[in-house]
C-alpha positions in Angstrom: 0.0 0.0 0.0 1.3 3.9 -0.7 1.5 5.1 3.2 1.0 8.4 2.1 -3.0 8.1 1.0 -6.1 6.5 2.5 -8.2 5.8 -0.1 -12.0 4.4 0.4 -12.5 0.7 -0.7 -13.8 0.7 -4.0 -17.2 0.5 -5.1 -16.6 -0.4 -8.8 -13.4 -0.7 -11.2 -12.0 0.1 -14.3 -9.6 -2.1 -16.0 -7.1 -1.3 -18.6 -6.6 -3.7 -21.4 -3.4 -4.2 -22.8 -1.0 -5.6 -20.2 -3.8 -6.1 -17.8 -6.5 -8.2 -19.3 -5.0 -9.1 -22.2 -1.9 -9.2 -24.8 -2.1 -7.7 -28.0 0.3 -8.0 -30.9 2.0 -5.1 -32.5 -0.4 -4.6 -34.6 -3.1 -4.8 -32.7 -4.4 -7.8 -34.4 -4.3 -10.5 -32.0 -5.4 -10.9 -28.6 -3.8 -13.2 -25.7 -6.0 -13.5 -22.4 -3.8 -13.0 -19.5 -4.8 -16.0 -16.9 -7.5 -15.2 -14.8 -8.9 -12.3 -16.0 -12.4 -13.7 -17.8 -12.8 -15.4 -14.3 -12.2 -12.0 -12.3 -14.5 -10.3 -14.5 -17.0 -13.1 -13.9 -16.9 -13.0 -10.1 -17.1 -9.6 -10.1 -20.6 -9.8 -11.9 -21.7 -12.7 -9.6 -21.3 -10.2 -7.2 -22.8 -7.5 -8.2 -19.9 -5.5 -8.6 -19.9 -2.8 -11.4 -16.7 -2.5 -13.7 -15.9 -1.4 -17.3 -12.9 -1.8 -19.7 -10.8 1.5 -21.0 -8.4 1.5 -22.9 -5.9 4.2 -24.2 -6.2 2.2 -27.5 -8.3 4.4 -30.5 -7.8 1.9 -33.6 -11.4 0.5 -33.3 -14.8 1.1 -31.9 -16.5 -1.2 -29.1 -18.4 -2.5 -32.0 -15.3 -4.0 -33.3 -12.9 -4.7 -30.8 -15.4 -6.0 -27.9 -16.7 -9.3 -30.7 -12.8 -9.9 -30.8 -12.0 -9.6 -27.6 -15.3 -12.4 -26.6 -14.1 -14.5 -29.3 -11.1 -15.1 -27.4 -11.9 -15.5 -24.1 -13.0 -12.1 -22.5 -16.7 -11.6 -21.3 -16.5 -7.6 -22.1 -19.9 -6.4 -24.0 -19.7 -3.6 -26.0 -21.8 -0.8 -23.7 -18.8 -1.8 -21.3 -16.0 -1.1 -23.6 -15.1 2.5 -23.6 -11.7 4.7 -25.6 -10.4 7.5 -25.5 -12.7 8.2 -28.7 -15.7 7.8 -26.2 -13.9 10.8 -24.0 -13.3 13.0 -26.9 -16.8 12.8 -28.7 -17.9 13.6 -25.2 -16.0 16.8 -25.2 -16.6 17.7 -29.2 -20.3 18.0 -28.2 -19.9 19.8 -24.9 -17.6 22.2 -26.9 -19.3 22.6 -29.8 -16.6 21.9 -32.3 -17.7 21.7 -35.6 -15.3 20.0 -37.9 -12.9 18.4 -36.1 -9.9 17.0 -38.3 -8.2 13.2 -37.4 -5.2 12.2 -37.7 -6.0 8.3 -37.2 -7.1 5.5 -39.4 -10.7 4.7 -40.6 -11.5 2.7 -37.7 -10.8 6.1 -35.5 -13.4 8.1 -37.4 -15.6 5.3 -37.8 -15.4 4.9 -33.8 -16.2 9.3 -33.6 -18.6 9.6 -36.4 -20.7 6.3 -34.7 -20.5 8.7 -31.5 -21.9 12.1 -33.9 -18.7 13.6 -34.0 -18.4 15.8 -37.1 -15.1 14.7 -39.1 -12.8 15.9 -41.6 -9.9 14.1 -42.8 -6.8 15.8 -44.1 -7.9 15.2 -48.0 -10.9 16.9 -47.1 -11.7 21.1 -48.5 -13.1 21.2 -44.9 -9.7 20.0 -43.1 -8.4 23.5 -43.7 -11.3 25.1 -41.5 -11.4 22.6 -38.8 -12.0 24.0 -35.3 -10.4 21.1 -33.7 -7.6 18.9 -34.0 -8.0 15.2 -32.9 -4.6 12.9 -32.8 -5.3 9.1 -32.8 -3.6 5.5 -33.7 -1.8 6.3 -37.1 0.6 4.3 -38.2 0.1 5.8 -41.9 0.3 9.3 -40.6 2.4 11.7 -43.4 4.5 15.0 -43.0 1.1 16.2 -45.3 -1.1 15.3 -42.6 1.1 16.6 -39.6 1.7 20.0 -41.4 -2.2 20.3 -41.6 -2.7 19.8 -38.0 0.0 22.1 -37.1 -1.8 24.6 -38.8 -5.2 24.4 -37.5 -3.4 24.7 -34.4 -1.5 27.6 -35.0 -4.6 29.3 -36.2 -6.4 28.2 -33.0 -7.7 25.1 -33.0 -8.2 23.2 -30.0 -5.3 20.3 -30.0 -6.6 16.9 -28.8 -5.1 13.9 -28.5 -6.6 9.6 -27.6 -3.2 9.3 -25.8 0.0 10.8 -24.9 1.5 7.3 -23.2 5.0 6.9 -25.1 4.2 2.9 -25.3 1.9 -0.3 -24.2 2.9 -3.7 -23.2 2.3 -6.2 -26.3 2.8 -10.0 -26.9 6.6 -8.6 -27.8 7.6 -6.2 -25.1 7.1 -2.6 -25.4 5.0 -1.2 -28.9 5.2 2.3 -29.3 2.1 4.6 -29.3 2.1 6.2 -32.4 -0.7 9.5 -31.6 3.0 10.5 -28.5 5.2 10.1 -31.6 2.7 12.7 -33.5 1.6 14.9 -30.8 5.5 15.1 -30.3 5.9 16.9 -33.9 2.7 18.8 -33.8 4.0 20.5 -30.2 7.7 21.2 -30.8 6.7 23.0 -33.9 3.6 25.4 -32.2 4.6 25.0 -28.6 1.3 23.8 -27.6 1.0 20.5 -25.9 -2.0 18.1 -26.4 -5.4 17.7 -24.0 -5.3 14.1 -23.5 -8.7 12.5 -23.9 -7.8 9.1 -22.6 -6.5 7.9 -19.6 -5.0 10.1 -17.1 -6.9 12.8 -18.2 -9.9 13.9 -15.6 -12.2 13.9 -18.6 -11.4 9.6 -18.8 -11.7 9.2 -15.2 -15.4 11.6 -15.0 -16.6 9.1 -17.6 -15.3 6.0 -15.9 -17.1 7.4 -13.0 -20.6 8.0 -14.7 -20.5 4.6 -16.4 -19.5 2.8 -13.3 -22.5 5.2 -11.0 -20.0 5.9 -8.2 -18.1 8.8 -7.0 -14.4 9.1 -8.7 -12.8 8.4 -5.7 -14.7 5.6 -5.3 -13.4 4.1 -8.4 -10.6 1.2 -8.3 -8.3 2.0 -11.4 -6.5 -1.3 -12.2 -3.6 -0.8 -15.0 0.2 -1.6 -15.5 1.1 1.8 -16.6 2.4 4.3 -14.3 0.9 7.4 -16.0 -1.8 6.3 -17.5 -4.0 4.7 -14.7 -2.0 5.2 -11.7 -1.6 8.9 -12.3 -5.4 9.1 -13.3 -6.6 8.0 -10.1 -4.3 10.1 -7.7 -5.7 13.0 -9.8 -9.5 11.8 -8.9 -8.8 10.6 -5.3 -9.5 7.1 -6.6 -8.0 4.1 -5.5 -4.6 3.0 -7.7 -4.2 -0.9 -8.4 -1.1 -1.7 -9.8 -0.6 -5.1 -12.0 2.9 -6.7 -13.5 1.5 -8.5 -16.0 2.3 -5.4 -18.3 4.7 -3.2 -19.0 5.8 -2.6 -15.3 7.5 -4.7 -12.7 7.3 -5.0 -9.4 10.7 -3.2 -8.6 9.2 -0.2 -11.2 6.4 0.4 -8.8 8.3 0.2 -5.7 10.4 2.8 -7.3 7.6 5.3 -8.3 7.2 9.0 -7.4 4.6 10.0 -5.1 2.3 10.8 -7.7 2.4 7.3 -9.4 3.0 5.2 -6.9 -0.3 2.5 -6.3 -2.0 1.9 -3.5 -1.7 -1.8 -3.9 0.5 -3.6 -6.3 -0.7 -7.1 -7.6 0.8 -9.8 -9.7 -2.2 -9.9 -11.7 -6.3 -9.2 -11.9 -6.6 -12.0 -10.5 -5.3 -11.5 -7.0 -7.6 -8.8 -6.9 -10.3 -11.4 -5.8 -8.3 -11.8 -2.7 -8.2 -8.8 -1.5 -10.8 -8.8 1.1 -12.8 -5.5 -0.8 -15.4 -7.7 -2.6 -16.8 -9.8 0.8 
């Protein structure tokens, strides 16, 4: 446990997926179950616990990636299945952007225009009047298409991005995110950083929230990633579970700064199940 916070037993959780439920490849093709996760997410319903799936991952809708994920093992409908496209469509309407341009791959507008965000791509007449700039998974991303968004955001444009995590823990070790390789160019040239619709942002963690029908700091943030979930919940109060059946190890936690260190550290989802919060 971190000594230095005294967070309330959680009344719900979010879990991350890659590194934490499952292993994907590089490519984000393939999926590996990592033992004991179906059956944590199984006892947890038996119980009448409420949790939900988010990951930092934009390439697909729920509509998509949950059938793939049950195919292989992992009980996750679709309403339970949120991105960071989920967070940003959220914000697009609450804002009132009206065209917002995407660097990302079909799937990633697919995933915002399913969710009534208005989109533009960068081959688009209308890309050149967008009002926001939206940085997802793009492997295919061009110098064309980050000289557009640098741009817009010059001119103004509000500079979002589904995540700024450098990397995520894959069948192979370490895969690079590429939307922190873009949002890198797109910032050293207008010196303006990106708002981070996925996790840590406050924006991912008020959604969690909703979904989940608790209080933020009532939610149990369960991830292998330092910044991403263990960051999110010290920003919300919530309650930090750390795994190391990702892209972090035991000694990595141990060694964390205050403001990522977990409240608990597990070897994986399933020793969640013993500890003592779900009686």
């Amino acid at each position: 446990m971190n000594s230095n916070r005294s967070p309330v037993p959680p009344k719900g959780f979010m879990f991350d997926l890659d590194g934490t439920l499952i292993l994907s490849d590089r490519k984000l093709g393939g999926y590996t179950v990592i033992p004991g996760a179906a059956e944590t997410l199984a006892a947890l319903d038996e119980r009448g616990v409420p949790w939900i799936a988010m990951t930092n991952g934009s390439a697909y809708p729920a509509s998509v990636q949950g059938p793939k994920l049950r195919a292989v093992g992992l009980p996750i409908p679709d309403e339970r299945l949120f991105t960071p496209n989920s967070v940003a469509a959220r914000a697009t309407v609450e804002r009132g952007y009206e065209r917002v341009l995407v660097l990302g791959t079909s799937g990633v507008s697919d995933a915002l225009e399913q969710l009534g965000v208005p989109c533009v791509d960068p081959a688009s007449a209308d890309a050149h009047s967008a009002d926001a700039v939206y940085v997802a998974w793009h492997p295919d991303c061009t110098m064309t298409d980050i000289h557009l968004a640098c741009e817009r955001v010059l001119e103004g444009a509000a500079f979002l991005t589904a995540s700024d995590i450098p990397y995520f823990a894959a069948r192979d070790g370490r895969a690079f995110g590429y939307s922190c390789a873009i949002n890198g160019a797109v910032a050293r040239i207008t010196g303006r950083e990106p708002e981070a619709c996925g996790k840590p942002s406050a924006l991912a963690l008020r959604l969690v929230a909703e979904q989940l029908g608790v209080a933020e700091n009532e939610v149990g943030v369960v991830g292998d990633d330092a910044k991403a979930e263990i960051e999110m919940a010290h920003y919300g109060g919530a309650t930090g579970i750390a795994v190391t059946s990702g892209s972090t190890s035991r000694d990595e936690w141990e060694a964390q700064t205050a403001d990522r260190k977990p409240d608990l550290i597990l070897e994986n989802v399933a020793d969640l199940l013993t500890t003592g919060w779900l009686d």
